[in-house]
LUMDREN-93378 format. One record per residue (C-alpha): residue in one letter; residue number from 1; x, y, z. Coordinates in steps of 0.05 Angstrom, whole numbers, plus 5000, padded with zeros to 4 digits. Layout:
@residu:A	num:NUM	px:X	py:Y	pz:Z
...
***
This chain:
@residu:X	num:1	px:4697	py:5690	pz:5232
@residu:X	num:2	px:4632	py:5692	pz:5273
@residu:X	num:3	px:4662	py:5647	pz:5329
@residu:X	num:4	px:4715	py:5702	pz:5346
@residu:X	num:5	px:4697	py:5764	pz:5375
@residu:X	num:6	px:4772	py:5791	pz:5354
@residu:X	num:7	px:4792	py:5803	pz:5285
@residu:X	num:8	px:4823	py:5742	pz:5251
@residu:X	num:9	px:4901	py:5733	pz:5238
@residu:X	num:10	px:4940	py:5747	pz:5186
@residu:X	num:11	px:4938	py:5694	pz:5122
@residu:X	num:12	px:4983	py:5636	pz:5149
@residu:X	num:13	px:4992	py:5658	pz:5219
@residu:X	num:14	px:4974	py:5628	pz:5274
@residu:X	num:15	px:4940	py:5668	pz:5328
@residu:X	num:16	px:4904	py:5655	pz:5396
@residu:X	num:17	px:4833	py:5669	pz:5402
@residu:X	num:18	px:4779	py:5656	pz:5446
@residu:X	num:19	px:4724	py:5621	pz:5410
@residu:X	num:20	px:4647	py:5640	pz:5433
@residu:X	num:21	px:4575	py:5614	pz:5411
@residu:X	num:22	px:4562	py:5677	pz:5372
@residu:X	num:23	px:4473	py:5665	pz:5397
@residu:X	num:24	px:4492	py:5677	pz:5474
@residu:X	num:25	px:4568	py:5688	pz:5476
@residu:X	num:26	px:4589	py:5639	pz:5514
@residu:X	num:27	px:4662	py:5612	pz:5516
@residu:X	num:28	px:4674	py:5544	pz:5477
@residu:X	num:29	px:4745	py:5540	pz:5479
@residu:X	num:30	px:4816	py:5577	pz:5477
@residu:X	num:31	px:4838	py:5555	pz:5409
@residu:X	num:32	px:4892	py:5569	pz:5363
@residu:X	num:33	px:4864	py:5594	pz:5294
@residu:X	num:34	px:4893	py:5597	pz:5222
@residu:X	num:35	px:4877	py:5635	pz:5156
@residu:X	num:36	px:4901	py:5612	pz:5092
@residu:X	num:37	px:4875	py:5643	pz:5022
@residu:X	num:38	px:4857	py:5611	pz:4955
@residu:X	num:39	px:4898	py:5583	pz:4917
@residu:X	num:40	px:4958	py:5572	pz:4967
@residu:X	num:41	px:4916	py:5525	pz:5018
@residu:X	num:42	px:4917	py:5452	pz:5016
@residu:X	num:43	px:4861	py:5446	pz:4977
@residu:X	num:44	px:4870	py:5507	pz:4930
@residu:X	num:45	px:4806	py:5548	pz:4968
@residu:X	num:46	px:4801	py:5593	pz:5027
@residu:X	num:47	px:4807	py:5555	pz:5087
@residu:X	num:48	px:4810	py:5567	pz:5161
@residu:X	num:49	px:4839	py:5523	pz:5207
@residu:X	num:50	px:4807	py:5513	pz:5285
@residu:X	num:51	px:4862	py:5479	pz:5330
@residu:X	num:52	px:4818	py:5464	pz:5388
@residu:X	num:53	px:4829	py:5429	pz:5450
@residu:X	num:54	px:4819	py:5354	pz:5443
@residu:X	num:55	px:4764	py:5337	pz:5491
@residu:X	num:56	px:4699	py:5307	pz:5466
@residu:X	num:57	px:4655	py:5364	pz:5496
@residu:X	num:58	px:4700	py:5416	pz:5458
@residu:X	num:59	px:4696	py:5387	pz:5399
@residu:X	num:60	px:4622	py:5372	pz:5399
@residu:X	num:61	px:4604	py:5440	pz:5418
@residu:X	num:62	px:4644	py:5477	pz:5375
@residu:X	num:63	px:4610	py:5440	pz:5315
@residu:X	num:64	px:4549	py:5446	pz:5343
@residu:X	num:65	px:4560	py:5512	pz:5332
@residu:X	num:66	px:4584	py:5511	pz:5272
@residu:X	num:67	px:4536	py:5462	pz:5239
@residu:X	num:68	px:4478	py:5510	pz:5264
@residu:X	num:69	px:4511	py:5566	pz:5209
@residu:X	num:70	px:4466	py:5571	pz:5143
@residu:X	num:71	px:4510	py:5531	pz:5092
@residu:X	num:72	px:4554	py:5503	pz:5126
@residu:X	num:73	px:4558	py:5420	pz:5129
@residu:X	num:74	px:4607	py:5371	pz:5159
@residu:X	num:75	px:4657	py:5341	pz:5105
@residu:X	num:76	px:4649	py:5279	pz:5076
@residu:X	num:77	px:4700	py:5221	pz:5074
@residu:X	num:78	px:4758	py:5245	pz:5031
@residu:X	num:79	px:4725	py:5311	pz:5022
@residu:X	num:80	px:4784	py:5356	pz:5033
@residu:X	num:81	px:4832	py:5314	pz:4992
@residu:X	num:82	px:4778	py:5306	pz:4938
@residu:X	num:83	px:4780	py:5377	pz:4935
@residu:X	num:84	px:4855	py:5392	pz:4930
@residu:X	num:85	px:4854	py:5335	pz:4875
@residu:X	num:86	px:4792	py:5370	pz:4832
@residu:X	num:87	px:4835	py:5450	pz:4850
@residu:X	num:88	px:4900	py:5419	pz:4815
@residu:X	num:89	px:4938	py:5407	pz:4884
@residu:X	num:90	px:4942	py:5342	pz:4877
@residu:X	num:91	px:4937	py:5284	pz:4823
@residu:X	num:92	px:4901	py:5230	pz:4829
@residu:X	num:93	px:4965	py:5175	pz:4858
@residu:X	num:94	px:4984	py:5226	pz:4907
@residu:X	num:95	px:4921	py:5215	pz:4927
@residu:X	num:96	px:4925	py:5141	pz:4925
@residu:X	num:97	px:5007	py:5154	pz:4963
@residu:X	num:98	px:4955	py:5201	pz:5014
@residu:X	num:99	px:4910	py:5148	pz:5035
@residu:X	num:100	px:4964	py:5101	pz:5033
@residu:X	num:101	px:5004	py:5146	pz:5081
@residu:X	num:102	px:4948	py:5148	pz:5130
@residu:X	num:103	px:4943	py:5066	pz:5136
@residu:X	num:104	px:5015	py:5054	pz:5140
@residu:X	num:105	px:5038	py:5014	pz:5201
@residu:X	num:106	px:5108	py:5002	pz:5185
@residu:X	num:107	px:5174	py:5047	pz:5151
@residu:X	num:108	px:5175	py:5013	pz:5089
@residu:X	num:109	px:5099	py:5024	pz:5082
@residu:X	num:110	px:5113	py:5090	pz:5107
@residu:X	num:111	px:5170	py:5107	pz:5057
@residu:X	num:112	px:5135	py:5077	pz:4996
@residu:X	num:113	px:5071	py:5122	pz:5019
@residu:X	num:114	px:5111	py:5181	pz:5021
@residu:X	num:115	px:5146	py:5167	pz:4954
@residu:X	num:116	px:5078	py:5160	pz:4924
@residu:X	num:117	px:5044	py:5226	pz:4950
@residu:X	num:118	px:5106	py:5262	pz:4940
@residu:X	num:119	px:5088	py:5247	pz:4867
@residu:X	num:120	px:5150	py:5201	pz:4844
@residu:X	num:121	px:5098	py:5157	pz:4800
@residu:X	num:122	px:5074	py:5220	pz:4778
@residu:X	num:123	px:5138	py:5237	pz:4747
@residu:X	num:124	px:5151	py:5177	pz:4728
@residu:X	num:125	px:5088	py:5172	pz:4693
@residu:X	num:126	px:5091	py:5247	pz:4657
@residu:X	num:127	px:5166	py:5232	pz:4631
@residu:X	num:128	px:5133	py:5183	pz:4587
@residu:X	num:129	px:5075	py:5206	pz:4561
@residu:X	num:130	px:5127	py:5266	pz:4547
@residu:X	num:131	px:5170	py:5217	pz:4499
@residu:X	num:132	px:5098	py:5179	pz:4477
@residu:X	num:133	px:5077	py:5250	pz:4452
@residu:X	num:134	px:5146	py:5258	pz:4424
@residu:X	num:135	px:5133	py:5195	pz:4381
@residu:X	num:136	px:5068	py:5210	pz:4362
@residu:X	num:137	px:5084	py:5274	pz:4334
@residu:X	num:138	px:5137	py:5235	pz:4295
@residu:X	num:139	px:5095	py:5181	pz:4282
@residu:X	num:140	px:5042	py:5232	pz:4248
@residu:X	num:141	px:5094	py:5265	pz:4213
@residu:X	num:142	px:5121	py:5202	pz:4179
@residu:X	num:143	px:5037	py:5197	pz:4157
@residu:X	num:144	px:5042	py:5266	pz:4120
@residu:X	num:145	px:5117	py:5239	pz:4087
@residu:X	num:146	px:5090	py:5168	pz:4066
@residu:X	num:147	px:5069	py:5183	pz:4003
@residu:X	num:148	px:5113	py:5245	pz:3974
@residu:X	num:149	px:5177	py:5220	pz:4009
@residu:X	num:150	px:5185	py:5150	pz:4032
@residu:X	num:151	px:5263	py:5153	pz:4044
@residu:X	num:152	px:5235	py:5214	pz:4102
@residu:X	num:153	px:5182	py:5170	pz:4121
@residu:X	num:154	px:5231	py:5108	pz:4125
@residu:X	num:155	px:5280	py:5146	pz:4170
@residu:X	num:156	px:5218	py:5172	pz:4223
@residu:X	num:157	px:5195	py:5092	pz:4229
@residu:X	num:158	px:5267	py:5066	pz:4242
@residu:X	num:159	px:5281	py:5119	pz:4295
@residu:X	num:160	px:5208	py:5110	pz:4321
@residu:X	num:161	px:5216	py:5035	pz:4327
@residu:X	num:162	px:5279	py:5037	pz:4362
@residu:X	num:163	px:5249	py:5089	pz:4414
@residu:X	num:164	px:5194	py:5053	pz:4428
@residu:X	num:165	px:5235	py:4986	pz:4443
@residu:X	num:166	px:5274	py:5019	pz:4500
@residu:X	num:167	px:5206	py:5044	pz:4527
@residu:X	num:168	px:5182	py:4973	pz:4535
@residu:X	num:169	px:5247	py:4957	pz:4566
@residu:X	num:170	px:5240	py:5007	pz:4607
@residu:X	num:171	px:5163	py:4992	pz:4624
@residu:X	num:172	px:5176	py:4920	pz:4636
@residu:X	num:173	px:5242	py:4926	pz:4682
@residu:X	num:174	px:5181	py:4970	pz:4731
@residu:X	num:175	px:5127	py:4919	pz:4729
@residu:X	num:176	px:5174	py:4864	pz:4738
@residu:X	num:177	px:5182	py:4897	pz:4809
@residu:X	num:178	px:5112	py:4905	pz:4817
@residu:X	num:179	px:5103	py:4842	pz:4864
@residu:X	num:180	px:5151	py:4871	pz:4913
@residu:X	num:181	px:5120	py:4939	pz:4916
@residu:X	num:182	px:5055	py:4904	pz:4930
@residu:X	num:183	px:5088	py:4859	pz:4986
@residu:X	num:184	px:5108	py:4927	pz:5013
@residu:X	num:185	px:5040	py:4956	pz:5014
@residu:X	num:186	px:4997	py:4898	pz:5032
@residu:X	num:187	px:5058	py:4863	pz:5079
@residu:X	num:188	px:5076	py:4789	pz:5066
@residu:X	num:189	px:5047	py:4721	pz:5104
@residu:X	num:190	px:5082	py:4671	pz:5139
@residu:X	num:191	px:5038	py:4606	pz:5160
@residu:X	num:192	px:5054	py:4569	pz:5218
@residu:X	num:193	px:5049	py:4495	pz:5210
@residu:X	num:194	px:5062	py:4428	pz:5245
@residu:X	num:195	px:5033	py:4369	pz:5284
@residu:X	num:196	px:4980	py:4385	pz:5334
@residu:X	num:197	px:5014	py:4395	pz:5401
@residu:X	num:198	px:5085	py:4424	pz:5383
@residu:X	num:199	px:5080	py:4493	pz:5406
@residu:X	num:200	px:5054	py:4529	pz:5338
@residu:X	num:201	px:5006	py:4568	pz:5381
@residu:X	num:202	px:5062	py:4588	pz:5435
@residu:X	num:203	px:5112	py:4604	pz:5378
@residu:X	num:204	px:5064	py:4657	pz:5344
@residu:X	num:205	px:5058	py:4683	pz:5415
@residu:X	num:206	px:5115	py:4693	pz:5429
@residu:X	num:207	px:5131	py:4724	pz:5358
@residu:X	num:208	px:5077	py:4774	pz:5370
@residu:X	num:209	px:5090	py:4789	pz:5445
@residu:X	num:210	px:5018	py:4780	pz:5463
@residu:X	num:211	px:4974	py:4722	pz:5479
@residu:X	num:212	px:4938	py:4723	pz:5416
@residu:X	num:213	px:4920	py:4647	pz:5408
@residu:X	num:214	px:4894	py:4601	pz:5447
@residu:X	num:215	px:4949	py:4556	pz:5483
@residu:X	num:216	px:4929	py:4487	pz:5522
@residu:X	num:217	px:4959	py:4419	pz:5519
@residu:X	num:218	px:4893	py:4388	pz:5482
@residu:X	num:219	px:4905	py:4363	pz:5412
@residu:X	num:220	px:4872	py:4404	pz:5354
@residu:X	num:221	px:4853	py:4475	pz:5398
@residu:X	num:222	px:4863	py:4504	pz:5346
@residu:X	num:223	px:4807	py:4491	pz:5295
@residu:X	num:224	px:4808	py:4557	pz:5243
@residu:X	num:225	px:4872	py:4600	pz:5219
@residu:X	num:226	px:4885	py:4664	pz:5275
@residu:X	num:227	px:4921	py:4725	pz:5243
@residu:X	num:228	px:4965	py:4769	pz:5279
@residu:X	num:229	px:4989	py:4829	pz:5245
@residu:X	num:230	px:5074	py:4837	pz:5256
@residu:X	num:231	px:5133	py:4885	pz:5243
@residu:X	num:232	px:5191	py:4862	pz:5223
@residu:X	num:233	px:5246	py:4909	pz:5217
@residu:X	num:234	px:5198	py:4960	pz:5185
@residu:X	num:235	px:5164	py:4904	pz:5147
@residu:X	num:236	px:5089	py:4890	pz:5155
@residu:X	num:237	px:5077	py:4821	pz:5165
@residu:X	num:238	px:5019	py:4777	pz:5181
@residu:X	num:239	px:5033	py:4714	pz:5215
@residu:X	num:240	px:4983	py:4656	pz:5213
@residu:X	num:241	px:4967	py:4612	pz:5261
@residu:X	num:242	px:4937	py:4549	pz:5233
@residu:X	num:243	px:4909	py:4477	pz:5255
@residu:X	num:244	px:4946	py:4420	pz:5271
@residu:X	num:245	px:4957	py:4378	pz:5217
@residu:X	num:246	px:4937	py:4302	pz:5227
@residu:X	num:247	px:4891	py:4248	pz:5210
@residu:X	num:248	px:4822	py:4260	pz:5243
@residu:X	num:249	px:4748	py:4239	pz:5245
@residu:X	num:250	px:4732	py:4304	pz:5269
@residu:X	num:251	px:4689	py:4346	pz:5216
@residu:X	num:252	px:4702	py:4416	pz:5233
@residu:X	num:253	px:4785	py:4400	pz:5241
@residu:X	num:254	px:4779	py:4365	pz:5179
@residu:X	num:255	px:4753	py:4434	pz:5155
@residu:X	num:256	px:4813	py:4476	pz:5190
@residu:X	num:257	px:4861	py:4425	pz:5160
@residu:X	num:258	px:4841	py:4445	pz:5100
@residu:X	num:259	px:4842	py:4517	pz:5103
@residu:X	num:260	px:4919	py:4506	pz:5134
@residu:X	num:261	px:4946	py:4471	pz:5075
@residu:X	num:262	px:4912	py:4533	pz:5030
@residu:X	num:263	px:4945	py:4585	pz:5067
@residu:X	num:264	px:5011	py:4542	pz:5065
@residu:X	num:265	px:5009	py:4547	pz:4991
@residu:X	num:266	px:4993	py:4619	pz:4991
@residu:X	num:267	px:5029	py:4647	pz:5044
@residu:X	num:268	px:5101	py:4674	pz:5024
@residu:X	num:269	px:5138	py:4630	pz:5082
@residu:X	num:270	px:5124	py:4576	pz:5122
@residu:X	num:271	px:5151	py:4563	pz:5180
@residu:X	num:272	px:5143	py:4487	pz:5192
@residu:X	num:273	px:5142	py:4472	pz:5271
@residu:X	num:274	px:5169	py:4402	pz:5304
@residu:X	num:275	px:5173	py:4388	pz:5373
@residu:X	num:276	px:5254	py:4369	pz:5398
@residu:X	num:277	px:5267	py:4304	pz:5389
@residu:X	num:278	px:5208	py:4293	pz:5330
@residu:X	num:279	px:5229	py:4265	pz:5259
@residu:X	num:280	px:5247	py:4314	pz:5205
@residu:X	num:281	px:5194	py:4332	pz:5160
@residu:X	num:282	px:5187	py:4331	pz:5087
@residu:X	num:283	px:5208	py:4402	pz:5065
@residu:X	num:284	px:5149	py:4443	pz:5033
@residu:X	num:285	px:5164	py:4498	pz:4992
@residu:X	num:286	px:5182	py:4571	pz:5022
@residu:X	num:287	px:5194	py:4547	pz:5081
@residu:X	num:288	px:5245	py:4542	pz:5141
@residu:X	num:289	px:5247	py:4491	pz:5197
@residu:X	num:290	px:5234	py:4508	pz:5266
@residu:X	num:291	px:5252	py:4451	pz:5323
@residu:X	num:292	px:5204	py:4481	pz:5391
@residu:X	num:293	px:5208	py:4457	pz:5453
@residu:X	num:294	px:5288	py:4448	pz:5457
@residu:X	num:295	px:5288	py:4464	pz:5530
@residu:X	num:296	px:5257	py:4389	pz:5538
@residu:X	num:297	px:5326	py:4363	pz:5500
@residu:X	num:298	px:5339	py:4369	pz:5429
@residu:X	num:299	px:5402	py:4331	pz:5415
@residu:X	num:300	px:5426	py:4345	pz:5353
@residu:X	num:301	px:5406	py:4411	pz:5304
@residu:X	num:302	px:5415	py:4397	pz:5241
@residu:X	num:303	px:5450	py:4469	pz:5198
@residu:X	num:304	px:5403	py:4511	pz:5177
@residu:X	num:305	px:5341	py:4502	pz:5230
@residu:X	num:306	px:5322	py:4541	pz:5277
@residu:X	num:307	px:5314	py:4521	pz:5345
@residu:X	num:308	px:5270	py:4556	pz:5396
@residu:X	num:309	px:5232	py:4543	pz:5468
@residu:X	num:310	px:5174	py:4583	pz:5459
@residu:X	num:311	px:5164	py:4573	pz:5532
@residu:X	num:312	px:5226	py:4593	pz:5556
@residu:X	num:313	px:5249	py:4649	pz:5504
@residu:X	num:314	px:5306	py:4604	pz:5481
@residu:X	num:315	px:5331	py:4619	pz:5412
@residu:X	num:316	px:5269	py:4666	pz:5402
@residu:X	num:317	px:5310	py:4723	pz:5378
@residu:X	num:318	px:5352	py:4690	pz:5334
@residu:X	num:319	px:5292	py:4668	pz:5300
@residu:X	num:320	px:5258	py:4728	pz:5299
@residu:X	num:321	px:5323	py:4765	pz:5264
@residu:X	num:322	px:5326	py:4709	pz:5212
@residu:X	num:323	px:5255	py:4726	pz:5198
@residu:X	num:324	px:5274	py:4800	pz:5202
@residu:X	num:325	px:5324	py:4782	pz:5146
@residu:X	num:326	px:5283	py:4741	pz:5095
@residu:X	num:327	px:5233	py:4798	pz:5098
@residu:X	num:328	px:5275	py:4855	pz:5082
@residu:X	num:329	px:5314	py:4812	pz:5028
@residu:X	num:330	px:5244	py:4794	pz:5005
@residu:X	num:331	px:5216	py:4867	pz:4997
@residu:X	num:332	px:5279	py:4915	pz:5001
@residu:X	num:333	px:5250	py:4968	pz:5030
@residu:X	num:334	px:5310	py:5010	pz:5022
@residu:X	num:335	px:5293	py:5016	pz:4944
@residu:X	num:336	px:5243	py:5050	pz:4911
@residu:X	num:337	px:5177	py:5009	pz:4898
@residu:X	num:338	px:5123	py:5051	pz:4865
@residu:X	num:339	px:5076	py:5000	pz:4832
@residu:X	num:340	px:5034	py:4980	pz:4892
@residu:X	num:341	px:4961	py:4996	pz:4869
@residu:X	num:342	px:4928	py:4943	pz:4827
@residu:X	num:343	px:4899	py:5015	pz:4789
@residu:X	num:344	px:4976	py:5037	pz:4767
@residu:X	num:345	px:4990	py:4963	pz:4746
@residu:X	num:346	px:4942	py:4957	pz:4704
@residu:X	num:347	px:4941	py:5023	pz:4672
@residu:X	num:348	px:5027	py:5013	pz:4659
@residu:X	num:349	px:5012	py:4946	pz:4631
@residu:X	num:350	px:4963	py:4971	pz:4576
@residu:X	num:351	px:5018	py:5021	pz:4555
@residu:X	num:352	px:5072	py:4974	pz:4557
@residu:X	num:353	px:5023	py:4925	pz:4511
@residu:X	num:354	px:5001	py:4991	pz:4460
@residu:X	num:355	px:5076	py:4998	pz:4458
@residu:X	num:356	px:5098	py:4937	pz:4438
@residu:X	num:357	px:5036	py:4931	pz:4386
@residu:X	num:358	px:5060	py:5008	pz:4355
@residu:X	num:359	px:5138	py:4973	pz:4354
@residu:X	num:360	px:5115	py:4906	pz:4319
@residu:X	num:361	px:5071	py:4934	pz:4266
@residu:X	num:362	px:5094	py:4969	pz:4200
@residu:X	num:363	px:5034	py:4994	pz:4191
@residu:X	num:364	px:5035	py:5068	pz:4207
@residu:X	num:365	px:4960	py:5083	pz:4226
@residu:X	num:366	px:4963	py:5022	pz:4274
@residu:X	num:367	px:5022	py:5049	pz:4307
@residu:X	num:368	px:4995	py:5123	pz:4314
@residu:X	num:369	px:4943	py:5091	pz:4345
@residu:X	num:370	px:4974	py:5052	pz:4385
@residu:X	num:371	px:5016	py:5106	pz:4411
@residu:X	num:372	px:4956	py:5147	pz:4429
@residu:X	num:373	px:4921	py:5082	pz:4471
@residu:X	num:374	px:4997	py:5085	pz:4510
@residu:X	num:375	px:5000	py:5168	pz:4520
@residu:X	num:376	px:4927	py:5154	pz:4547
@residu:X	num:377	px:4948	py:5096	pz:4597
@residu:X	num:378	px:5002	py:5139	pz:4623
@residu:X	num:379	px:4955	py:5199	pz:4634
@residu:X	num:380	px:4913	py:5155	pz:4678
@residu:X	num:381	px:4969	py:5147	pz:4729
@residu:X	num:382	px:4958	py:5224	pz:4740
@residu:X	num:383	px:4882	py:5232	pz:4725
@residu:X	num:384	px:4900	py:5268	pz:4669
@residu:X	num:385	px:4844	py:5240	pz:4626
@residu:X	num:386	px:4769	py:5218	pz:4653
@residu:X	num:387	px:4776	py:5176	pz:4723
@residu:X	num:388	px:4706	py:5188	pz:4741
@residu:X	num:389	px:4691	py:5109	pz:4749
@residu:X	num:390	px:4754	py:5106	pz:4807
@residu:X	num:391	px:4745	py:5173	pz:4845
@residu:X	num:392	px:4684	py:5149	pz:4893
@residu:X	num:393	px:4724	py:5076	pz:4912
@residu:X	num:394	px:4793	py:5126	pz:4922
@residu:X	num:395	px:4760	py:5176	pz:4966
@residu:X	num:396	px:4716	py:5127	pz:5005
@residu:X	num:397	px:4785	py:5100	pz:5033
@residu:X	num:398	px:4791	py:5161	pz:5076
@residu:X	num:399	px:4775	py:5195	pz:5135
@residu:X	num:400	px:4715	py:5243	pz:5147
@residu:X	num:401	px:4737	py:5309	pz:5128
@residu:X	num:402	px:4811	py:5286	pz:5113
***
């Protein structure tokens, strides 16, 4: 290596070298350097590894350096990964559990990352195309019996047809759980909504531990919906503060009224905030009650309501803990969840619908086909057949370099 003036380490060894502008020999760093040979390097080539110090003017200089050498570039976005995917290290939704990994913010997003790069849909995936490939084979064979021996050919479709019905079971028990995977990965939404004035604003602060929205004692402050981005025990969450909800002349609270009864219906909870001593609202759906301000005097709490002083921390962490418990029963991140990408959805739905097509047709051609369109879906998981239209939008998601 041309920034060393020593001889370079043995393959997968780490080893302490100086490293030197090989033009006038002068010191960049003290750096800790590692060799690793085609094909056992992450991305199946010959790759050597620089651990430098981390300070800017080290790093610049050292690539300075480096980008001065005849060939040599800087990596693109994904490069590195791109490569271990096109060398055979990886397939393509370990890639997808990869970049996943990288953007996780919580455990369960962590864990379901980790299940996907490890290559559990992978698996998953392979086991059956396996028994699809299985069932073709039989599937042809019943073709070349149809004519010479039907009571053969007979036999081969029963035990096809029965095969093929627990496949669909088994397809359709997975994307039934899809929704939850993707709550997993993308996190859920709980809107905050209520009555100008009754502490929405403080709540969400005080859920988030930060002053993240504006907090004053004037009607309608809050005008447009303010995310902040939560965990809750492990579980990404994004709570939403919205605008008071009331009659008003004003145009532009008219407009955040709006958008708050939108994100009510599309959030996955609402939490519906009254002031103590306020009249029960109607109940909207998803939702639990939350009675603020109780340090003021709350009289009675009805069961099931939470009641909170936002100002004073009063019943703050019981609340929180309930919301700590609706998320996890909502996602269960303690189970697997694999089906998170819109890409592995898809490509599991078209097999589970070639499937059901090659188990409700007598026709054998149709259902050879059919079975072919269903080992093909399930090859997609992997990037076992042509994925050249998602490979750019996959490996944009990354990094430079990584």
């Amino acid at each position: 290596m041309a920034l060393s003036e020593r001889a370079l380490p043995p393959a997968r060894t780490l080893a302490l070298r100086n490293l030197v502008d090989p033009n006038d020999h002068q010191r960049l760093d003290s750096a800790l350097v590692a060799i690793f040979n085609a094909p056992d390097s992450a991305t199946g080539e010959d790759v050597a590894e620089l651990h430098l110090h981390g300070g800017s003017a080290v790093v610049a200089g050292v690539l300075q350096v480096l980008t001065a050498m005849p060939g040599l570039v800087l990596a693109e976005p994904g490069e590195f990964t791109r490569r271990a995917f096109a060398n055979g290290r990886l397939d393509l939704s370990q890639v997808e559990g990869l970049a996943d990994l990288v953007a996780a913010e919580t455990a369960s997003q962590r864990n379901q990352a980790l299940a996907l790069s490890g290559g559990a849909l992978s698996r998953l995936a392979d086991a059956w195309r396996r028994r699809c490939i299985g069932l073709l084979a039989e599937a042809e064979a019943g073709l070349d019996f149809a004519e010479d021996e039907a009571d053969v050919a007979a036999r081969i479709d029963l035990q096809t047809h029965d095969a093929l019905l627990g496949l669909v079971t088994e397809l359709e028990t997975l994307l039934a759980d899809a929704e939850r995977a993707a709550r997993i990965r993308d996190g859920l939404t709980i809107a905050v909504v209520g009555a100008p004035n009754v502490g929405k604003s403080s709540l969400v602060n005080a859920l988030a531990m930060k002053d993240a929205a504006i907090v004053t004692n004037i009607a309608g402050t809050t005008r447009d919906a303010i995310e902040v981005a939560l965990d809750l025990g492990g579980v990404a969450v994004t709570i939403v503060d919205t605008a008071g909800l009331r009659e008003t002349d004003d145009v532009i609270e008219r407009e955040g009224i709006k958008r708050t009864r939108a994100r009510a219906a599309s959030a996955d909870m609402v939490l519906q905030i009254i002031a103590a001593g306020d009249v029960l609202p109607v109940s909207m759906a998803r939702s639990m009650l939350v009675i603020n301000k109780v340090d003021l005097g709350s009289g009675v709490v009805p069961v099931n309501v939470q009641a909170v002083s936002a100002l004073t921390g009063q019943g703050m962490q019981q609340l929180r803990q309930a919301l700590v418990d609706w998320a996890r029963d909502v996602t269960r991140p303690g189970e697997p969840a694999l089906l998170a990408h819109a890409r592995h959805r898809a490509a599991f739905q078209d097999a589970s619908a070639a499937l059901q097509s090659a188990a409700n047709t007598d026709v054998a051609v149709l259902r050879t086909e059919s079975l072919r369109v269903a080992t093909q879906a399930f090859g997609r998981i992997a990037g076992r057949v042509a994925v050249d239209d998602v490979l750019d939008q996959i490996f944009s998601r990354f990094c430079i370099g990584k």
